[in-house]
C-alpha positions as CSV (number, residue, x, y, z in Angstrom):
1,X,0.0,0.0,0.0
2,X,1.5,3.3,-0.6
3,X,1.7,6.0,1.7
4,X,-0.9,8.5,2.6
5,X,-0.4,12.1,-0.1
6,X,-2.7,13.7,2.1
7,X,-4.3,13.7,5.3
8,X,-7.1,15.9,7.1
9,X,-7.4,15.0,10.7
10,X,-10.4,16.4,12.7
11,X,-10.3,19.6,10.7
12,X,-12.6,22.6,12.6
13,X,-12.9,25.9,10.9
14,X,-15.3,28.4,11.8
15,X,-15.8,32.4,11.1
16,X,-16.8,35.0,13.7
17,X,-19.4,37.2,11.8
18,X,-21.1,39.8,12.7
19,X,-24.5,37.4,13.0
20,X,-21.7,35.7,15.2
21,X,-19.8,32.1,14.7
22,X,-20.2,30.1,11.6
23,X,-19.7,26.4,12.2
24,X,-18.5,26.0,8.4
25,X,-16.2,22.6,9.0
26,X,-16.8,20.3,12.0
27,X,-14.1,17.3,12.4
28,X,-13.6,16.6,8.9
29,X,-11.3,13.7,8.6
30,X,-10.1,11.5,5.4
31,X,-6.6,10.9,3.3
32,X,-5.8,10.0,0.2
33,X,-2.9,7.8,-1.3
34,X,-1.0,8.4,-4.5
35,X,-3.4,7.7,-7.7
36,X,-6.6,7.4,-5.4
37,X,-9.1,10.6,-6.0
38,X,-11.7,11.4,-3.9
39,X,-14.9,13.2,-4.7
40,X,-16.3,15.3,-1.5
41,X,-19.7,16.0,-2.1
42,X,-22.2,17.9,-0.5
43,X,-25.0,20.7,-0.2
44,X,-24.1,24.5,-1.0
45,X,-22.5,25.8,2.3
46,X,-21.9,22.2,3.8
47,X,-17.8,23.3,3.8
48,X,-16.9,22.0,0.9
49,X,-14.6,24.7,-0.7
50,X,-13.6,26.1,2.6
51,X,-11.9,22.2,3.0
52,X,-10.1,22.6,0.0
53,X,-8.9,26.4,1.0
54,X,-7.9,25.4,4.1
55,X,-5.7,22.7,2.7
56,X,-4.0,25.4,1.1
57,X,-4.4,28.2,3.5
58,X,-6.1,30.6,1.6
59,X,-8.8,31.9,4.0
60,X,-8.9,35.5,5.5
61,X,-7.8,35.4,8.7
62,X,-9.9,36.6,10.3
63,X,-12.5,36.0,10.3
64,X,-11.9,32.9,9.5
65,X,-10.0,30.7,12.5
66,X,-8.7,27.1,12.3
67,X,-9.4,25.8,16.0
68,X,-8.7,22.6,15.4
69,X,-7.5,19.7,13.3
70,X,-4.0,18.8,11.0
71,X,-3.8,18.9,7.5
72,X,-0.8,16.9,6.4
73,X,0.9,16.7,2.5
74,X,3.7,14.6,1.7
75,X,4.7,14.4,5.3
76,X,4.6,17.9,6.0
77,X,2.0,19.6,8.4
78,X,0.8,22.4,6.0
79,X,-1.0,24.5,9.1
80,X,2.5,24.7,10.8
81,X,4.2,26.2,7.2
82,X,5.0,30.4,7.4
83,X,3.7,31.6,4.2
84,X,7.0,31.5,2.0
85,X,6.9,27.8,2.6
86,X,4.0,27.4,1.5
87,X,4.3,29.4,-1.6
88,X,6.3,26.8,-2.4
89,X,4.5,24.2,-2.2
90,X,1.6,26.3,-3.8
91,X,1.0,25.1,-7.4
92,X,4.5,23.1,-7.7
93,X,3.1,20.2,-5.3
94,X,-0.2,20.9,-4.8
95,X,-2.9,23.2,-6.8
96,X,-6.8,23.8,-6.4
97,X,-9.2,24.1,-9.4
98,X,-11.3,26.6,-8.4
99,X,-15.1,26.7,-9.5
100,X,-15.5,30.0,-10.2
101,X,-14.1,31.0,-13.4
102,X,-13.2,34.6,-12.4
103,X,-11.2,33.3,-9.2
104,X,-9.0,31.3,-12.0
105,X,-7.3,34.4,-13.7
106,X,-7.5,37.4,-13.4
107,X,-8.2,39.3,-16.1
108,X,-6.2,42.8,-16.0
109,X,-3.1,40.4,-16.1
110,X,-1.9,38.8,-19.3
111,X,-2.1,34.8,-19.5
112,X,1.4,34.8,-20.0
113,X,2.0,37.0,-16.9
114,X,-0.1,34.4,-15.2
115,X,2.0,31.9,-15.9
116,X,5.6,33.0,-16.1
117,X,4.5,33.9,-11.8
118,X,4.2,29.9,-11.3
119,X,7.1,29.6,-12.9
120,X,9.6,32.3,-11.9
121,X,8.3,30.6,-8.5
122,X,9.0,27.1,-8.9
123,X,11.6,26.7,-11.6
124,X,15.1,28.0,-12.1
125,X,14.5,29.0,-15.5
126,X,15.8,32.3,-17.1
127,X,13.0,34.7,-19.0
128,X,12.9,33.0,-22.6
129,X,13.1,29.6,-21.2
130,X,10.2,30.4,-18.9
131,X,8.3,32.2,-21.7
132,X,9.1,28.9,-24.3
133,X,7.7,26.6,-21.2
134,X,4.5,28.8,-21.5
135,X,3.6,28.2,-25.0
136,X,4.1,24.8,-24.2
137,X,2.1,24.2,-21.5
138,X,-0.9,26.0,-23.8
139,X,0.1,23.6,-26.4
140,X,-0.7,20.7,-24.3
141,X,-4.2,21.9,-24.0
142,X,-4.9,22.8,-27.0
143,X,-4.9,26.5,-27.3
144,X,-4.9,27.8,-30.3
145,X,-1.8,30.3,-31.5
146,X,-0.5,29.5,-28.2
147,X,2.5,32.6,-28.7
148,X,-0.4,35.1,-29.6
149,X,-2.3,34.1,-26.5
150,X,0.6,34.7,-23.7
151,X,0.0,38.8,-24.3
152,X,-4.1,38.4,-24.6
């Protein structure tokens, strides 16, 4: 069997409001080994996306809080990371997909700005190589006139 990717233990996050405290993730536990997916499903506002965020620390804090729980990737406890650690981790070793189209890109900055930031971050290539690595990567995808679309 191969070792546990990631792993959520207990995980409690709630959010002090105004109205006053959201119970938005009570003891959510589960891991998942190399090649296994797993599909969380649930009813808007059952805590699904703030799961996935929290995995990745990207709530506001405040006014959301992490009481309890661990949230472990690759053998590292992602809650105890400062945030240059975890920038990078972010998108070289683990990425969320988010839902929302507009929370993707954002769309004052130019696709290939958007991606030469991942990659200035996670590789040690120079400029042209990181702009070649671009057009590649819309290549695999299937972008049309990948070149053209790095300044749209």
């Amino acid at each position: 069997m191969t070792a546990k990717l990631l792993e959520l233990k207990n995980l409690v996050v709630r959010f002090e409001t105004d109205s006053g405290v959201v119970h938005a993730v009570n003891g959510v536990s589960f891991d998942i080994r190399e090649s296994e997916v797993l599909g969380v499903v649930g009813e808007s506002g059952s805590g699904k996306s703030v799961t996935a965020m929290t995995i990745l620390d990207l709530l506001s804090k405040p006014p959301a809080r992490i009481e309890s729980g661990e949230v472990w990737f690759g053998g590292r406890d992602l809650l105890s990371l400062s945030e240059s650690q975890l920038r990078d981790v972010r998108g070289k070793e683990i990425s969320m997909i988010f839902q929302d189209p507009t929370s993707a890109l954002n769309p004052v900055l130019t696709i290939g700005h958007q991606l030469d930031e991942v990659l200035k971050q996670h590789t040690e290539l120079d400029a042209a190589a990181r702009k070649n690595r671009c057009v590649e990567l819309l290549e695999m995808v299937e972008i049309p006139a990948a070149h053209q679309r790095l300044g749209q």
